[in-house]
C-alpha positions in Angstrom: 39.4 8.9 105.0 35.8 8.4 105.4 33.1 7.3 102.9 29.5 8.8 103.8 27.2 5.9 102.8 25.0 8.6 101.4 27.4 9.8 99.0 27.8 6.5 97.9 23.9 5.8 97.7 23.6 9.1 95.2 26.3 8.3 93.2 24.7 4.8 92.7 21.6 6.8 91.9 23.4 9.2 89.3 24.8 6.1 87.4 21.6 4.0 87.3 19.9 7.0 85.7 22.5 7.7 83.6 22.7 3.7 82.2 19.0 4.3 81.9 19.4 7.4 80.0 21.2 5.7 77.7 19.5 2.7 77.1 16.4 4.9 76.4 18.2 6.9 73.8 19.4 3.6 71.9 15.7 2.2 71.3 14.3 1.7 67.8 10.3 1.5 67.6 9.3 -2.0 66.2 7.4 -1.4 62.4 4.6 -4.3 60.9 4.4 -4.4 57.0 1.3 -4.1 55.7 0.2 -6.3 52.8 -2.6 -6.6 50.1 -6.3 -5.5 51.6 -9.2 -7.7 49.9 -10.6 -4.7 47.7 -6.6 -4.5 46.1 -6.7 -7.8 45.4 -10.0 -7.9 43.9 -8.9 -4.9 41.6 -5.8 -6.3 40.5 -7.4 -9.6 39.6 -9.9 -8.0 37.7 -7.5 -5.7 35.7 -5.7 -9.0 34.8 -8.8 -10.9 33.8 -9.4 -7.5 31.4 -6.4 -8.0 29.4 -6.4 -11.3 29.1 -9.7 -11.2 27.9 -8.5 -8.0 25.5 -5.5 -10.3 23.9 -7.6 -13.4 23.2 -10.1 -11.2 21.2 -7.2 -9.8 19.2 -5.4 -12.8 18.7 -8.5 -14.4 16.6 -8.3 -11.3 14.3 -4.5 -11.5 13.8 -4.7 -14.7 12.9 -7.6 -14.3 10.2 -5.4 -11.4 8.9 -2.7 -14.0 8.5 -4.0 -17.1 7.4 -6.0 -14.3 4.3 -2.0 -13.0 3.5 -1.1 -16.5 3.3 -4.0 -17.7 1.2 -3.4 -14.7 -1.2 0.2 -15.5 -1.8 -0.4 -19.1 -2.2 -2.7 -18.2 -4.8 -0.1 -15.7 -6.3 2.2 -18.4 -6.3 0.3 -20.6 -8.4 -0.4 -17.9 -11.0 3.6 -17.9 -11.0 3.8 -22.1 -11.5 1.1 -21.7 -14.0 3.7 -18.9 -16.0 6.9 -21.0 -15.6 4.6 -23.8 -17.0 3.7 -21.8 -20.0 6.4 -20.3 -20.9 9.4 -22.7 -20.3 10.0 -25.6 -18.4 5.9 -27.8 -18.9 5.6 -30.0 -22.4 2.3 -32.4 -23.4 3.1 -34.7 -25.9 6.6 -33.4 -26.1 6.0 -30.2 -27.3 5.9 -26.8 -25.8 2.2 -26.1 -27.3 0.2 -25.7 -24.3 -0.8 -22.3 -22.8 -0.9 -22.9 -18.4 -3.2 -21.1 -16.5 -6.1 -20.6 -13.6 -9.7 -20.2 -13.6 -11.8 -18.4 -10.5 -15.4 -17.7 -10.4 -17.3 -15.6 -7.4 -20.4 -18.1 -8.4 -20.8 -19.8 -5.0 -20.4 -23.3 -6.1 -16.5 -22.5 -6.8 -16.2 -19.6 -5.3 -13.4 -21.5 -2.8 -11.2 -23.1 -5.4 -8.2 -22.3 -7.7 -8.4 -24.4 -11.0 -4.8 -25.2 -12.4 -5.5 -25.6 -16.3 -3.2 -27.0 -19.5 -5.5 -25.1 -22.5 -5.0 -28.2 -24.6 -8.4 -27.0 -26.6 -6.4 -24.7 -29.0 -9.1 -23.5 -30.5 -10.4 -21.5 -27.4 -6.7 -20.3 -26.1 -6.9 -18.3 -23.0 -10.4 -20.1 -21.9 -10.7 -23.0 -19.4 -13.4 -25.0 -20.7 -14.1 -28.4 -18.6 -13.8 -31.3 -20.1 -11.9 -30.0 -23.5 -9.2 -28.9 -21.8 -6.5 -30.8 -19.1 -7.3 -30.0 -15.0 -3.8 -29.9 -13.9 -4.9 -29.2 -10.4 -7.7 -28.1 -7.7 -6.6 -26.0 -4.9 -9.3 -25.2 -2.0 -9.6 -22.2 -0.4 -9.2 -22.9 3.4 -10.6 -21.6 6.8 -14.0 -20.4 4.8 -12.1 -17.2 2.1 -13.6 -17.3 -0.6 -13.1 -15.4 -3.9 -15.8 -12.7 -3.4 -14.9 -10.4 -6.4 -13.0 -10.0 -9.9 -12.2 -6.8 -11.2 -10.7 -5.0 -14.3 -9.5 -1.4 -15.3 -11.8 -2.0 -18.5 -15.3 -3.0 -17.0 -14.5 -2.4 -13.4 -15.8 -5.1 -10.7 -18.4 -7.4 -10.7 -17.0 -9.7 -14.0 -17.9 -13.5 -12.9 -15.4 -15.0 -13.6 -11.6 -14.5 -15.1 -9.0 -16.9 -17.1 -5.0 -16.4 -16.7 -3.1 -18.3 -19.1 0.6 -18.1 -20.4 1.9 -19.6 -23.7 5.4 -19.7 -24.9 7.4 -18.0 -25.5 5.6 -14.3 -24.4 5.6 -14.2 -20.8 2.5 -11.8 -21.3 -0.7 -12.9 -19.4 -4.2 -13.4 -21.2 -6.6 -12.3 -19.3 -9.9 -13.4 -20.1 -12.7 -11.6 -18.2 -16.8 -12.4 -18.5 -17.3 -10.0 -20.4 -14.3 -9.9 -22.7 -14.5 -13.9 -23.6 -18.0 -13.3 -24.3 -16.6 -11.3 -27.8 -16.9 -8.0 -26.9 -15.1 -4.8 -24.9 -11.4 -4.4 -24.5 -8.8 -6.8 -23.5 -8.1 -5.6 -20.0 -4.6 -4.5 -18.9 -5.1 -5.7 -15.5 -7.3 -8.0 -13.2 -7.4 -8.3 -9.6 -9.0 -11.3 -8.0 -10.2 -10.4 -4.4 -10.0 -12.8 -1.5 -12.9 -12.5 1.5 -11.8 -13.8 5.0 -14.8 -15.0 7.1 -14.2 -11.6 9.2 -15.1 -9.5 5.8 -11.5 -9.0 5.8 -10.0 -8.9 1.9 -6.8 -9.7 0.0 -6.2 -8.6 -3.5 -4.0 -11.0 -6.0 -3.6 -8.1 -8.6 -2.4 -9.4 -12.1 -1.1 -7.1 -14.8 -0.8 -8.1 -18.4 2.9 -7.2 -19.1 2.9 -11.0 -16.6 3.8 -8.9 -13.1 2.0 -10.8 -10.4 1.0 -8.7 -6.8 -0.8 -9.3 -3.4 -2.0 -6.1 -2.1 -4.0 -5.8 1.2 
């Protein structure tokens, strides 16, 4: 049997083109990633720097608004002390004859203190008076608050000053307003002692006659 050498040279053809075929069909385009350009960078940086910025502006104000709740319920708290003191547990000379109690002014000398008072002057009960009667304690105001109004549901705001005492064995407050220690208007059912942050922010320590003791915002 013969072989024609030109069969065999298109056959060769036939299967070169075919392995080349096949190759060609198998072939998957090579792909680059593409990453940040300049400008997105620049724009992501700067949204960044926004918010940042944006959350240190509102962290100073939270934390006025926190350090004033704080303040308002210390002073809340030592209205309490100064009613346990009254009316149970606190004795001078071994008696329970002492009324406790505090004093605030919005006069700008004290306007950033809590006095802590034993009325041992009996004959003014319910009335701090310095020097006659025993300074249990000062407590300062912090971080600039300051006590920048006292009012009453009798004369409204603007009253100078106010006395809370508590004598044994009524758990009652006496509260002693400007204007009602001065001998005249109404013993007031309420007074609420306002506390001013350095961001105008306020507080209210709101206490009621019947001895119930509230921070309001």
């Amino acid at each position: 049997m013969q072989i024609n050498n030109s069969e065999i040279q298109d056959s060769g053809s036939k299967i070169q083109g075919n392995c080349k075929s096949s190759h060609t069909s198998y072939f998957i385009p090579h792909t680059f990633s593409r990453g940040f350009t300049l400008v997105e960078l620049i724009v992501s940086i700067s949204i960044f720097a926004i918010m940042t910025a944006l959350v240190v502006a509102k962290y100073g104000t939270f934390n006025q608004s926190v350090l004033l709740t704080n303040l308002a319920y210390d002073m809340a708290l030592t209205i309490r002390t100064a009613q346990t003191y009254g009316v149970s547990v606190k004795q001078e000379g071994g008696a329970f004859t002492n009324a406790y109690g505090i004093f605030v002014s919005n006069d700008t000398s004290i306007n950033s203190q809590v006095i802590f008072f034993s009325d041992s002057d009996l004959g003014s009960e319910g009335f701090y008076a310095s020097g006659a009667d025993q300074l249990v304690n000062t407590y300062a105001l912090k971080r600039g608050a300051i006590i920048k109004d006292i009012c009453t549901d009798t004369a409204g705001c603007g009253e100078g000053e106010a006395h809370i005492t508590f004598k044994r064995p009524d758990p009652d407050a006496i509260i002693c307003v400007a204007s009602f220690c001065a001998g005249g208007g109404t013993e007031p059912g309420y007074v609420r002692l306002i506390i001013a942050g350095t961001d105008g922010s306020t507080r209210s320590v709101l206490v009621r006659k019947n001895g119930q003791i509230s921070v309001e915002e």
